[in-house]
N, C-alpha and C positions, 0 to 999 in steps of 0.2 A: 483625361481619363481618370477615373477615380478608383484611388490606390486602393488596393484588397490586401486586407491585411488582420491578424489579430495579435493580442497579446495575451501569452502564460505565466501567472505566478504560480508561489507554491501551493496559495489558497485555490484559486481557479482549477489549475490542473487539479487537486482531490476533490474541489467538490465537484467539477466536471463528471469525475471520471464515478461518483455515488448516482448523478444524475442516468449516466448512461446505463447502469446496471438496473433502474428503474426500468428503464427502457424496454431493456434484454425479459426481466421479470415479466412483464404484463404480453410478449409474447410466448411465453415457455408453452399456454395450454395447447396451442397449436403447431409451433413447434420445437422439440425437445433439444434440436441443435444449439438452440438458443444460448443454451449452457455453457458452451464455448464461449462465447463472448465474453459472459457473468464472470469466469473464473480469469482471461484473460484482464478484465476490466480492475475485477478484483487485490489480482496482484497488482495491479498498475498502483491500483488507489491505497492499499496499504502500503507501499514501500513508498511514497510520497511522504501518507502523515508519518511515515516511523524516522524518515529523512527530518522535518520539518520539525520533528520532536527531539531528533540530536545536534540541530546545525545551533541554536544559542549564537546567530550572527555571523557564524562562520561555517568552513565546510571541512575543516578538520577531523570530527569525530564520525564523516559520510565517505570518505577515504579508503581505498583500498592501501594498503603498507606502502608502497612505493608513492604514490602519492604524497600522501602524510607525509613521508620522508624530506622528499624533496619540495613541500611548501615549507616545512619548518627550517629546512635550512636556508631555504630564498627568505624567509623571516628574517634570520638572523644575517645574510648580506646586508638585505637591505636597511638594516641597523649602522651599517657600516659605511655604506655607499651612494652616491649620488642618483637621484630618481635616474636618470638616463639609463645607469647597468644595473636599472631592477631586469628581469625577468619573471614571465610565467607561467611555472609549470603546467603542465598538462595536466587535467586532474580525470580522474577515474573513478567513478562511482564504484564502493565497496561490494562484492557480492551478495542477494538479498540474504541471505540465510544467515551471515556477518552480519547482517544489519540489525536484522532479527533478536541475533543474541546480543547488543547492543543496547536494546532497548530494555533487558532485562537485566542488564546489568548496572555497577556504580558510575557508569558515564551519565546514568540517568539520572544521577542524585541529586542534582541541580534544584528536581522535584520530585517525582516519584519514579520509579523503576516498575514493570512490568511483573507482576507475581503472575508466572505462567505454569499449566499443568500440562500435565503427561498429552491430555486430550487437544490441548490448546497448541502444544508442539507437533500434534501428527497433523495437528489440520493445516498446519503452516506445511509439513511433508507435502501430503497430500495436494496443496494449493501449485505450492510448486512443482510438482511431478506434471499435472496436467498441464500447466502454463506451459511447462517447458514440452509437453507430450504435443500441444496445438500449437504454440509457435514454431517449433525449429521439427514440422511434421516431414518423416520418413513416407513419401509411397506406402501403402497400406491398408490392411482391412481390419477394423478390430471393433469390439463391441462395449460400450459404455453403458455401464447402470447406473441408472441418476437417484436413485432409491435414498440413498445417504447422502447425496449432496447439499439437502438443504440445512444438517446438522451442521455438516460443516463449514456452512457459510454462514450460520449463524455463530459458530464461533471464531471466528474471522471475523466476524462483525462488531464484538463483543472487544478485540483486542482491539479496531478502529477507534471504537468507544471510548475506549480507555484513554487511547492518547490525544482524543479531542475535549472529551469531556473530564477527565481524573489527572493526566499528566502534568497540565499547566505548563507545560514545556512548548508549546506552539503558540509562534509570534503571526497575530491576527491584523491582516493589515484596517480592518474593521470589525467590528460587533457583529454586524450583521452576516457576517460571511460564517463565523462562527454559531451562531443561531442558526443558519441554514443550513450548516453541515448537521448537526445535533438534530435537526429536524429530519435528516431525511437517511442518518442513521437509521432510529427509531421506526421511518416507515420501512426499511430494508428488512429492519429486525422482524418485523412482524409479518412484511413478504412473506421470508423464509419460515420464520414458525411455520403460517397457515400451508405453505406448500410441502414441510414437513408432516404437519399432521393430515392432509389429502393425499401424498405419497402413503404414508402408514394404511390409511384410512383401503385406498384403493390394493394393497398388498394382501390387504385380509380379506377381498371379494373377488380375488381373483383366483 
């Protein structure tokens, strides 16, 4: 029997997860739920590159406190001691919003650091309010207006950008996977424009 299987890097998984929001985009005009996916997919694919843009080889600065803690001290045993009483911790991925502010700060200075605004921080709010509103979803009736989603996927898009194309901080396991991401930024970006200015468009004829 032939074994089914695949395999995830860090590159695969983001550019994966740009592919699938392609996907979501080209069904929006029929149906609007679609938007759930986008904004799930989304967070997925930002919190990858913003990982991939702090790890520099290791997974140190992608750490929740406890974490960190306790690999840096398994470090320093293992300075000390014979491979057999290494151990390893359990490691825990840092909370996204942690993560977030990580990328704006001097851990990024390796290359460059995130110069984020006011607008650039609510869309990150806003990103995760929904994600966390459709994953971890309560029983319920409630009403969603997509009106403004596509600004804020375009900026969302923008801080992608940044860490694929401006950070230089992402280790590319090929050229090409980084061209491909770059490219399908660019067409995301421009999704969302034109369905920005169709949303406007149809607001004022309504």
């Amino acid at each position: 029997m032939k074994e089914k299987s695949f395999i995830i890097t860090e590159n695969t998984e983001s550019i994966n997860a740009l592919k699938t929001m392609k996907v979501f985009i080209d069904t929006l005009e029929e149906d609007l739920y679609s938007w759930k996916w986008i904004i799930i997919v989304a967070h997925n694919c930002l919190q990858n590159f913003m990982v991939s843009s702090l790890r520099n080889g290791n997974n140190m600065k992608i750490l929740e406190k406890k974490s960190t803690k306790d690999w840096h001290n398994e470090f320093i045993k293992r300075m000390k001691t014979k491979i057999e009483d290494w151990e390893s911790p359990r490691e825990k991925l840092d909370l996204f919003l942690n993560i977030y502010k990580k990328i704006k700060s001097n851990k990024m200075l390796i290359s460059k650091k995130l110069e984020a605004d006011k607008k650039k921080d609510e869309a990150i709010e806003w990103l995760i309010m929904h994600r966390n509103q459709f994953i971890h979803f309560v029983p319920s009736t409630f009403l969603i207006h997509v009106i403004d989603f596509p600004k804020r996927m375009i900026l969302i898009m923008e801080i992608i950008k940044f860490l694929v194309s401006e950070s230089n901080n992402i280790i590319w396991l090929n050229n090409r996977d980084k061209i491909l991401a770059e490219k399908l930024i660019n067409e995301l970006i421009e999704n969302f424009e034109k369905l920005d200015q169709n949303y406007a468009l149809e607001a004022k004829t309504t």
